[in-house]
PyMOL CGO cylinders between C-alpha atoms (Angstrom):
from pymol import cmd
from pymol.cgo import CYLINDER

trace = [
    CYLINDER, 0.00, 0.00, 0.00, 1.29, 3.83, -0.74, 0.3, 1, 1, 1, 1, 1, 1,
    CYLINDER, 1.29, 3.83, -0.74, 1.57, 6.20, 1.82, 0.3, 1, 1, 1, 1, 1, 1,
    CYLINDER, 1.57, 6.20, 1.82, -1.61, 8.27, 1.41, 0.3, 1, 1, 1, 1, 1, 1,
    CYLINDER, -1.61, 8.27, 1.41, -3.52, 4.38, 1.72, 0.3, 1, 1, 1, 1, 1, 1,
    CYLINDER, -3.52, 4.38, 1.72, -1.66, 3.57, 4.88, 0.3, 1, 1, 1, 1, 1, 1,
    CYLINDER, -1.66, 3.57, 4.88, -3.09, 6.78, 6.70, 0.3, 1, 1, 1, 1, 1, 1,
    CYLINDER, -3.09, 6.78, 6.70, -6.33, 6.02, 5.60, 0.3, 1, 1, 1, 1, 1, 1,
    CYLINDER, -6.33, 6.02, 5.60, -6.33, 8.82, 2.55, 0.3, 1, 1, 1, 1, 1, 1,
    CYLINDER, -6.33, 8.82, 2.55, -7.95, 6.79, -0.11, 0.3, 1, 1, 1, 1, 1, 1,
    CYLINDER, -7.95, 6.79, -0.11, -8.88, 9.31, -2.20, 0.3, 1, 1, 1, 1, 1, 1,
    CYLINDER, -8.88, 9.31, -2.20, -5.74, 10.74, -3.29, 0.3, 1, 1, 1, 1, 1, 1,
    CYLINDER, -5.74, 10.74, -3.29, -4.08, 7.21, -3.51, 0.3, 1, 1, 1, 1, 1, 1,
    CYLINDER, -4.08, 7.21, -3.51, -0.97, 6.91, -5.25, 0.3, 1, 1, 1, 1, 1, 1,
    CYLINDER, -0.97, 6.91, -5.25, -2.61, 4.75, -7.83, 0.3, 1, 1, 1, 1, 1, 1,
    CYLINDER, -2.61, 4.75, -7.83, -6.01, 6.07, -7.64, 0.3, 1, 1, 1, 1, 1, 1,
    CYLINDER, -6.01, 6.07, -7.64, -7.77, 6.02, -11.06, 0.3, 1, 1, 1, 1, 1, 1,
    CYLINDER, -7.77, 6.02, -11.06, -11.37, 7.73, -11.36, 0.3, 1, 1, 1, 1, 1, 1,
    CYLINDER, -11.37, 7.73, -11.36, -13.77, 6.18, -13.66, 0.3, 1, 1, 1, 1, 1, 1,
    CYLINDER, -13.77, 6.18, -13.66, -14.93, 8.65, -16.40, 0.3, 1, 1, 1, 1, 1, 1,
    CYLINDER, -14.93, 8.65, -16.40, -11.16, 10.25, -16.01, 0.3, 1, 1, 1, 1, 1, 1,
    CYLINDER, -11.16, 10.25, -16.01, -8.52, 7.55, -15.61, 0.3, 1, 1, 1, 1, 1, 1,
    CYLINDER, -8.52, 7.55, -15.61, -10.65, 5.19, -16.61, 0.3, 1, 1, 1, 1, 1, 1,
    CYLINDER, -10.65, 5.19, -16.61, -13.07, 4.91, -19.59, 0.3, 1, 1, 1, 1, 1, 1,
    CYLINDER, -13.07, 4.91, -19.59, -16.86, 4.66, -18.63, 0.3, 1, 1, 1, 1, 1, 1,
    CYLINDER, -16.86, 4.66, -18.63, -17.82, 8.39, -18.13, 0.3, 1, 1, 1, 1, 1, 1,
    CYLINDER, -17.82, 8.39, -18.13, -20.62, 8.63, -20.47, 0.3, 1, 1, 1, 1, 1, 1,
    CYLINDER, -20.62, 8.63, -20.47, -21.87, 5.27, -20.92, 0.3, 1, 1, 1, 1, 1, 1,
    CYLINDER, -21.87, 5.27, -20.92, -25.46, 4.15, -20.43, 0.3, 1, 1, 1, 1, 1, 1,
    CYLINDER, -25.46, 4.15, -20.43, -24.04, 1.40, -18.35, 0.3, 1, 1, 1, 1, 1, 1,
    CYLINDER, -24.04, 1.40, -18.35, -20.53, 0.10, -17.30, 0.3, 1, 1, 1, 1, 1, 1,
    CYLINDER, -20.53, 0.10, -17.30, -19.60, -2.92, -14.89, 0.3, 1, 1, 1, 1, 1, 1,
    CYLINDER, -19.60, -2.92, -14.89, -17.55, -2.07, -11.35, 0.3, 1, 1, 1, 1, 1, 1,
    CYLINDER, -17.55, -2.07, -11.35, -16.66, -3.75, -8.66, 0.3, 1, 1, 1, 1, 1, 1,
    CYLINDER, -16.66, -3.75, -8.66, -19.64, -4.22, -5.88, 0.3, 1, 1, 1, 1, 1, 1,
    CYLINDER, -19.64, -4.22, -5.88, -17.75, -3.28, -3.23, 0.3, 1, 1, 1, 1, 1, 1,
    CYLINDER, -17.75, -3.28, -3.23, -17.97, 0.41, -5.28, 0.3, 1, 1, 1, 1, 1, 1,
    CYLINDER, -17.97, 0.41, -5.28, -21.47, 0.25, -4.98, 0.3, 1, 1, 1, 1, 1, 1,
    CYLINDER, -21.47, 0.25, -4.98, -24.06, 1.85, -2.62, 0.3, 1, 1, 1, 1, 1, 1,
    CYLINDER, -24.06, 1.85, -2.62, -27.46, 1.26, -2.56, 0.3, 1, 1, 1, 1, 1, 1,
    CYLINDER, -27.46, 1.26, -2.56, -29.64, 4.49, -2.03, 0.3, 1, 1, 1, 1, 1, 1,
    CYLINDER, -29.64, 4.49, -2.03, -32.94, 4.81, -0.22, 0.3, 1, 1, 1, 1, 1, 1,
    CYLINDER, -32.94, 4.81, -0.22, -35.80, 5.11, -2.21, 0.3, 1, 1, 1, 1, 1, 1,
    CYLINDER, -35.80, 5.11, -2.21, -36.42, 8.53, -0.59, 0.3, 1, 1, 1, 1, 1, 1,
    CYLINDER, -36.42, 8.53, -0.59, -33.19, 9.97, -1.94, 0.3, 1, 1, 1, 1, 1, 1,
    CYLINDER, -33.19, 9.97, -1.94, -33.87, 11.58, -5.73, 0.3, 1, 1, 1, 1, 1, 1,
    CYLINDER, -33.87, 11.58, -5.73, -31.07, 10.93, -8.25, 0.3, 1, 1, 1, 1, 1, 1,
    CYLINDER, -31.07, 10.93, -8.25, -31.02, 15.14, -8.47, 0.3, 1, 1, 1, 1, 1, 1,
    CYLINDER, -31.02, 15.14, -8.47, -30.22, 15.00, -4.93, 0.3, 1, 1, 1, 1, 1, 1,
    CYLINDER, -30.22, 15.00, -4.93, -27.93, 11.83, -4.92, 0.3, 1, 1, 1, 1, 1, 1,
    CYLINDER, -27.93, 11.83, -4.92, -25.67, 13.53, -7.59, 0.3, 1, 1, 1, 1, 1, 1,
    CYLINDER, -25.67, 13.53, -7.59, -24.74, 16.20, -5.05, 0.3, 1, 1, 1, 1, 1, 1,
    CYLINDER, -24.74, 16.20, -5.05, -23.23, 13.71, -2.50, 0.3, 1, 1, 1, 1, 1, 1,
    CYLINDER, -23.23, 13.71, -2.50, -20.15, 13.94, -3.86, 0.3, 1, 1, 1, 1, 1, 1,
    CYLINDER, -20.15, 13.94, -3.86, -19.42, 17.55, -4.38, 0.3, 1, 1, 1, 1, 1, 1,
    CYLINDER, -19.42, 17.55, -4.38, -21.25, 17.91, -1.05, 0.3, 1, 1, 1, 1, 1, 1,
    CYLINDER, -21.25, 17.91, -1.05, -18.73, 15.04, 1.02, 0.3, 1, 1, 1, 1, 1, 1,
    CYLINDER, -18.73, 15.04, 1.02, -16.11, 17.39, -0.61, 0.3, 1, 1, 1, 1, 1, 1,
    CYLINDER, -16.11, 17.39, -0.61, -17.18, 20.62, -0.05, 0.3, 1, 1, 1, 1, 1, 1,
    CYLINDER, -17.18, 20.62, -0.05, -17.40, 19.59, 3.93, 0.3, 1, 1, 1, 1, 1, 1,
    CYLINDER, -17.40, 19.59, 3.93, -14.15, 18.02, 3.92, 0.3, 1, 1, 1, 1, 1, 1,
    CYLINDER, -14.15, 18.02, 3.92, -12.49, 21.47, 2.13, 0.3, 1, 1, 1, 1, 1, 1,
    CYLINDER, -12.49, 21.47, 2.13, -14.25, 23.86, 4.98, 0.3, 1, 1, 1, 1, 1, 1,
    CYLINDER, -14.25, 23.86, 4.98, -13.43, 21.29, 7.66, 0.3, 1, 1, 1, 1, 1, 1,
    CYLINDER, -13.43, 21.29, 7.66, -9.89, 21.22, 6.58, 0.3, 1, 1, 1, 1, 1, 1,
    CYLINDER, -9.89, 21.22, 6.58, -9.28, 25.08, 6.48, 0.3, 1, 1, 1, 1, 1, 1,
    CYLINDER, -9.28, 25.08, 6.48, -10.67, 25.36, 9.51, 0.3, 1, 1, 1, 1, 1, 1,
    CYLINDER, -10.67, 25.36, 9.51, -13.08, 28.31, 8.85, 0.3, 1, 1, 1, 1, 1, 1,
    CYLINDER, -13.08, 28.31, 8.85, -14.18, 30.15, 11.73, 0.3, 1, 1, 1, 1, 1, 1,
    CYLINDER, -14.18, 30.15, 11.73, -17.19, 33.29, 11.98, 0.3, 1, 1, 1, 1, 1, 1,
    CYLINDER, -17.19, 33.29, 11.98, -14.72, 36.14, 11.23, 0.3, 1, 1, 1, 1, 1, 1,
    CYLINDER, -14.72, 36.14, 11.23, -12.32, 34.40, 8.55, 0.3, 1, 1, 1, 1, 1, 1,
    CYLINDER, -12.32, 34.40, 8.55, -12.83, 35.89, 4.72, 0.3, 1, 1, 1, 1, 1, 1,
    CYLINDER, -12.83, 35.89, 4.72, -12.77, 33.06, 2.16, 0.3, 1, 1, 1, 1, 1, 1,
    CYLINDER, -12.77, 33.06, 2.16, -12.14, 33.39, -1.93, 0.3, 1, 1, 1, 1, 1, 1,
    CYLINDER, -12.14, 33.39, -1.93, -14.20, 30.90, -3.67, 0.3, 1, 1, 1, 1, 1, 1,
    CYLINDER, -14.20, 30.90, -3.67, -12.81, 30.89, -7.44, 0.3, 1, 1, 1, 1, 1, 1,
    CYLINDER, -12.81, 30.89, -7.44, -15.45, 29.39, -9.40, 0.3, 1, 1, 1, 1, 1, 1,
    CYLINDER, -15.45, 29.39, -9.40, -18.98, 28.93, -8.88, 0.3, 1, 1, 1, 1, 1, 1,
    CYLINDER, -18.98, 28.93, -8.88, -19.71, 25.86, -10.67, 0.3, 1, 1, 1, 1, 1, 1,
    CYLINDER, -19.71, 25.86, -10.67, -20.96, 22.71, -9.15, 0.3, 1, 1, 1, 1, 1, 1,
    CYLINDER, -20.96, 22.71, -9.15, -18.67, 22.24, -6.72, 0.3, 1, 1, 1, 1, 1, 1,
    CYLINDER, -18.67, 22.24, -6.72, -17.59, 25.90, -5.79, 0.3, 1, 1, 1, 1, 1, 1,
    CYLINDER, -17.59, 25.90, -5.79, -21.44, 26.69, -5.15, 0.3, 1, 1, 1, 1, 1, 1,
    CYLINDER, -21.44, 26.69, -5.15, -21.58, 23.63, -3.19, 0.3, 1, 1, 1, 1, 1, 1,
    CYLINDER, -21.58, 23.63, -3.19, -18.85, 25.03, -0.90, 0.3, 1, 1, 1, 1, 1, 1,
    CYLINDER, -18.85, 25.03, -0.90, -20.22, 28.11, -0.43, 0.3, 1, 1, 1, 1, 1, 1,
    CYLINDER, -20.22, 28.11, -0.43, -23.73, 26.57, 0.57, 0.3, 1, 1, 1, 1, 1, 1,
    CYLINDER, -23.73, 26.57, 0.57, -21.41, 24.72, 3.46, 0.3, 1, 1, 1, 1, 1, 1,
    CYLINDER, -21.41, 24.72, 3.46, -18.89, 27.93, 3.99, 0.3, 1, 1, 1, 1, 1, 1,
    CYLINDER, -18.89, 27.93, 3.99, -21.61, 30.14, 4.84, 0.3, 1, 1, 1, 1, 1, 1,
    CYLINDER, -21.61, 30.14, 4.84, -22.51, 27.94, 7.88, 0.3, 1, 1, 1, 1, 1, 1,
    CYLINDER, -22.51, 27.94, 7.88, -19.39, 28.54, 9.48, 0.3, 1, 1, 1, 1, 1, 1,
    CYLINDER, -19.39, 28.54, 9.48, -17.85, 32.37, 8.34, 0.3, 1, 1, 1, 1, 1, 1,
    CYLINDER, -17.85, 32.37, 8.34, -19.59, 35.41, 7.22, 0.3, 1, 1, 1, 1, 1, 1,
    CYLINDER, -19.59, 35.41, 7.22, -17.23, 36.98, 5.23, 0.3, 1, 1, 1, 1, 1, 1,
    CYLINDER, -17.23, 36.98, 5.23, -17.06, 34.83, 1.49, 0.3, 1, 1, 1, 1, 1, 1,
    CYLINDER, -17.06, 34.83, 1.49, -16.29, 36.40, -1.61, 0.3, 1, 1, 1, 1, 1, 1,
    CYLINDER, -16.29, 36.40, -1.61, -16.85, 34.24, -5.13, 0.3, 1, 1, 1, 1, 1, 1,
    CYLINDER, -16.85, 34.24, -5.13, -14.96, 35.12, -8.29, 0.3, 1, 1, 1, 1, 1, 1,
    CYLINDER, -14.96, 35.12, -8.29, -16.78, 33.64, -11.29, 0.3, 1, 1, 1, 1, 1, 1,
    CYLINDER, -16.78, 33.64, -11.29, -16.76, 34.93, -15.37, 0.3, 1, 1, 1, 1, 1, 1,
    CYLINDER, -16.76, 34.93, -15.37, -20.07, 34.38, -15.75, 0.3, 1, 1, 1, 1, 1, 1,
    CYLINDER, -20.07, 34.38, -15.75, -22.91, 37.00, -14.61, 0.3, 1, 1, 1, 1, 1, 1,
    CYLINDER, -22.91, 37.00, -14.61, -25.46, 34.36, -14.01, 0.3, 1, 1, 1, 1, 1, 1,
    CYLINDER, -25.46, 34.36, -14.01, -23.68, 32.25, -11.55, 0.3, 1, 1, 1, 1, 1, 1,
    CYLINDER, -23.68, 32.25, -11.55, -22.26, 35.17, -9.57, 0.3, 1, 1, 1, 1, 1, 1,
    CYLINDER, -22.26, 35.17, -9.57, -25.84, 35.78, -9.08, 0.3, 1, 1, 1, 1, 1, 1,
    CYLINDER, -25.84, 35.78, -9.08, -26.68, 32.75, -7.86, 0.3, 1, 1, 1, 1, 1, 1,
    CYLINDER, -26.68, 32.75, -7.86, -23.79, 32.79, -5.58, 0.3, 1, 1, 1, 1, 1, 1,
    CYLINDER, -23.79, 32.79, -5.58, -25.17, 36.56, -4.38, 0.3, 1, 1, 1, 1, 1, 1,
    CYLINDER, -25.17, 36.56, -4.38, -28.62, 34.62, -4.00, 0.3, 1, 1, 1, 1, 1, 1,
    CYLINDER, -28.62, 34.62, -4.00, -26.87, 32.00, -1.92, 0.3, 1, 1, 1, 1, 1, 1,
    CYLINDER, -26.87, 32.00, -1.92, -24.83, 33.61, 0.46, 0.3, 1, 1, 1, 1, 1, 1,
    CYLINDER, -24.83, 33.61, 0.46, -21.80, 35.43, -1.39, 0.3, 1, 1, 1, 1, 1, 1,
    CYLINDER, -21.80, 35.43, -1.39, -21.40, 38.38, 0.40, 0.3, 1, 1, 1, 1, 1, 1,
    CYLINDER, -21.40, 38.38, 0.40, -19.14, 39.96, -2.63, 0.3, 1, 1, 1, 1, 1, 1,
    CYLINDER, -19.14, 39.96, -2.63, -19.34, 37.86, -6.01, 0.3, 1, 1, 1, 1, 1, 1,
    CYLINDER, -19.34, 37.86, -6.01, -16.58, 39.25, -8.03, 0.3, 1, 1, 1, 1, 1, 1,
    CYLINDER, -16.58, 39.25, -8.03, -16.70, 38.91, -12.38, 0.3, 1, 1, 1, 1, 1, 1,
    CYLINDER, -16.70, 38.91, -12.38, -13.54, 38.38, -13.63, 0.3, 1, 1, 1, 1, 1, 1,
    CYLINDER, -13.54, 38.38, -13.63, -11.92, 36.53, -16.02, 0.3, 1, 1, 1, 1, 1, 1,
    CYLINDER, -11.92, 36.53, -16.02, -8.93, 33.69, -16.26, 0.3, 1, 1, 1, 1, 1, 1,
    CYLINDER, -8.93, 33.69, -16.26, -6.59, 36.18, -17.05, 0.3, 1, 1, 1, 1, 1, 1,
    CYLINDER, -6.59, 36.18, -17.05, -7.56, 38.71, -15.21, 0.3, 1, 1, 1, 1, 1, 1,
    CYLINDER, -7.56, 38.71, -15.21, -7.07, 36.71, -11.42, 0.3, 1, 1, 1, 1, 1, 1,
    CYLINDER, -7.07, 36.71, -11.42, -4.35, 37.99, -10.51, 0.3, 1, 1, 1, 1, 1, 1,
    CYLINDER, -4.35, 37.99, -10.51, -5.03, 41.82, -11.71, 0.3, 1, 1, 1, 1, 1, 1,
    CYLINDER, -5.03, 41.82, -11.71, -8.27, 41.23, -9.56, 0.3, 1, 1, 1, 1, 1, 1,
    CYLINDER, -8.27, 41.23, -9.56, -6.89, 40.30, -6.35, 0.3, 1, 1, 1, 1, 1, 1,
    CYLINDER, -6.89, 40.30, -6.35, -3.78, 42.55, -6.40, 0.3, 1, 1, 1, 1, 1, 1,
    CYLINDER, -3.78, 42.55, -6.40, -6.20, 45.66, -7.37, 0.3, 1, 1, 1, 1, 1, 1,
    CYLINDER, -6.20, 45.66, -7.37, -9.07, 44.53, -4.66, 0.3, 1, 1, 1, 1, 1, 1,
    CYLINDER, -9.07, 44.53, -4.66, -9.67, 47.53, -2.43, 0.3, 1, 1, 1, 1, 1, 1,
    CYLINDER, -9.67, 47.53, -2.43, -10.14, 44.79, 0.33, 0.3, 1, 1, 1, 1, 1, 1,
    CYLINDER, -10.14, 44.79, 0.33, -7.40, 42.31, -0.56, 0.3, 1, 1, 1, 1, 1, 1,
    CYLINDER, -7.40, 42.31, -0.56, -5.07, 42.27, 2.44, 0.3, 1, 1, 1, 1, 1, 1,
    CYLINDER, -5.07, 42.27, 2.44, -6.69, 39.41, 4.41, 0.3, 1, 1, 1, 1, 1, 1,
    CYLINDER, -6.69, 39.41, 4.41, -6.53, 37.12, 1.39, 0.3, 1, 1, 1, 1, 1, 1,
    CYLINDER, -6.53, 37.12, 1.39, -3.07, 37.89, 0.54, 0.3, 1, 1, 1, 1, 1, 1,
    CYLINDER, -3.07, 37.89, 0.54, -2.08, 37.44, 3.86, 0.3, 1, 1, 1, 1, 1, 1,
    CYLINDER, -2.08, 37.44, 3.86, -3.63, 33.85, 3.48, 0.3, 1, 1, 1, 1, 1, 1,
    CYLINDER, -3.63, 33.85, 3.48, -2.04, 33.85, 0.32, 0.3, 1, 1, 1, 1, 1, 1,
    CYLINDER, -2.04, 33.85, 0.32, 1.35, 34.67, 2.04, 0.3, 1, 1, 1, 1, 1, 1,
    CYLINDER, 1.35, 34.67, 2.04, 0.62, 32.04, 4.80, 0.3, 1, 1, 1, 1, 1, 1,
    CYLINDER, 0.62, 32.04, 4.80, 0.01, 28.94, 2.08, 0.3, 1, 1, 1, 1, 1, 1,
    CYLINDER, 0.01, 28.94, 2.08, 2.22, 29.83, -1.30, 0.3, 1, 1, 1, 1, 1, 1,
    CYLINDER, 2.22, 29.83, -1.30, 5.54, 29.30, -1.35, 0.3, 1, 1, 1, 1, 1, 1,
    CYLINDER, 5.54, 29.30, -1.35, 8.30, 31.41, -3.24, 0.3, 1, 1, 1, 1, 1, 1,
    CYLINDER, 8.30, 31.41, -3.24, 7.60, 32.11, -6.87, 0.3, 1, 1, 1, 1, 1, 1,
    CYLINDER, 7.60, 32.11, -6.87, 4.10, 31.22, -6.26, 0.3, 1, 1, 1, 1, 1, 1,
    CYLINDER, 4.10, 31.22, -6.26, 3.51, 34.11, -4.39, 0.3, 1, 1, 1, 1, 1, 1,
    CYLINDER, 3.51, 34.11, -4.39, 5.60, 35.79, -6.51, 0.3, 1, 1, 1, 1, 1, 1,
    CYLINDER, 5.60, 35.79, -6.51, 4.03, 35.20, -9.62, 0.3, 1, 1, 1, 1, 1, 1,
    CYLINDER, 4.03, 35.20, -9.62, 0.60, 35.57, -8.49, 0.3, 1, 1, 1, 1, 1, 1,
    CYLINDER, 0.60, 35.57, -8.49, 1.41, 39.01, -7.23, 0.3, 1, 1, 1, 1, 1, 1,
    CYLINDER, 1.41, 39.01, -7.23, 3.52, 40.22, -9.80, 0.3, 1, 1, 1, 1, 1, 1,
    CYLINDER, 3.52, 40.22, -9.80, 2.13, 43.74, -10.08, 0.3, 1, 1, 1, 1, 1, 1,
    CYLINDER, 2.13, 43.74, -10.08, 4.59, 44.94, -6.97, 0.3, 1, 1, 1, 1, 1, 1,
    CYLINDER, 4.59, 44.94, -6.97, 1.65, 46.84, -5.25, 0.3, 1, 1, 1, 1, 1, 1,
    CYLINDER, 1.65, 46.84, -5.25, 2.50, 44.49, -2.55, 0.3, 1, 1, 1, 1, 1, 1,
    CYLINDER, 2.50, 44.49, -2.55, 4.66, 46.86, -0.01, 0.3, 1, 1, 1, 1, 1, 1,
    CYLINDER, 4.66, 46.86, -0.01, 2.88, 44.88, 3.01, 0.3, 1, 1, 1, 1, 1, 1,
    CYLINDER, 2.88, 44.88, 3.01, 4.06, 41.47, 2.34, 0.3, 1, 1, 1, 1, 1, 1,
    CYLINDER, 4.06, 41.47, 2.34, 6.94, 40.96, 3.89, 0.3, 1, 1, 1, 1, 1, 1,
    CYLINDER, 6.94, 40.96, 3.89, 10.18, 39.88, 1.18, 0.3, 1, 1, 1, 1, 1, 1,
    CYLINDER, 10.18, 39.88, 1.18, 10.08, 36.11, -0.07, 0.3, 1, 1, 1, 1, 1, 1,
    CYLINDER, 10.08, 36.11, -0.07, 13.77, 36.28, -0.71, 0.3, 1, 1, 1, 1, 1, 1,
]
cmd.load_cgo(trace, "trace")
């Protein structure tokens, strides 16, 4: 067994391979897996709300393992499935959430469900958006705390940045 296996981390295995991405089987009608894979739902349970098991087991396990408390600020970049699925468990536990999306309809959505600032920007424009934020400092001291050299330095590039202490 790999490292990650031995500590009881399954699910980013060493030789972990994902069925629709590693592994063939995505979009077909039907495919054959082992039974030990397989869980057997309650009739009660919809398939609309079965689907969101997984991003919701992973949304919880992402908030549980930054350790959000009432007063932290959190950046949600992207407010797809699983980014809106965050924020629906986020906004349990902190009051200050912020969601950067491209697209108008799902920063509206995010407004709708708790967002207290949805930000439109665009892939290219990230790191203009953060650095130029009038409101920025808490997430680039988070920034600060998790990046690591040129990460950080790349990602603030513009050298607006006087507060951050030097990386080098």
């Amino acid at each position: 067994h790999c490292y990650p296996c031995k500590i009881g981390r399954g699910n980013v295995c060493d030789n972990l391979k994902v069925r629709g991405v590693h592994i063939d089987g995505g979009y077909r009608e039907y495919i054959a897996v082992p039974e030990s894979d397989c869980y057997l739902l309650p009739d009660s349970l919809s398939d609309q709300d079965a689907v969101m098991i997984e991003p919701t087991t992973i949304a919880i396990q992402s908030c549980t393992r930054a350790q959000l408390e009432k007063d932290d600020m959190l950046l949600i970049f992207g407010a797809g499935a699983l980014g809106s699925t965050i924020l629906k468990v986020a906004r349990q536990l902190c009051d200050h959430i912020i969601v950067a999306d491209i697209m108008d309809e799902k920063l509206e959505a995010a407004k709708k469900n708790g967002a207290n600032r949805p930000e439109k920007t665009q892939p290219d424009d990230f790191q203009l958006s953060i650095c130029q934020s009038d409101s920025t400092l808490p997430i680039r001291r988070t920034m600060e705390l998790h990046l690591h050299g040129d990460a950080l330095t790349h990602l603030l590039y513009m050298g607006n940045d006087s507060d951050l202490p030097s990386l080098h």
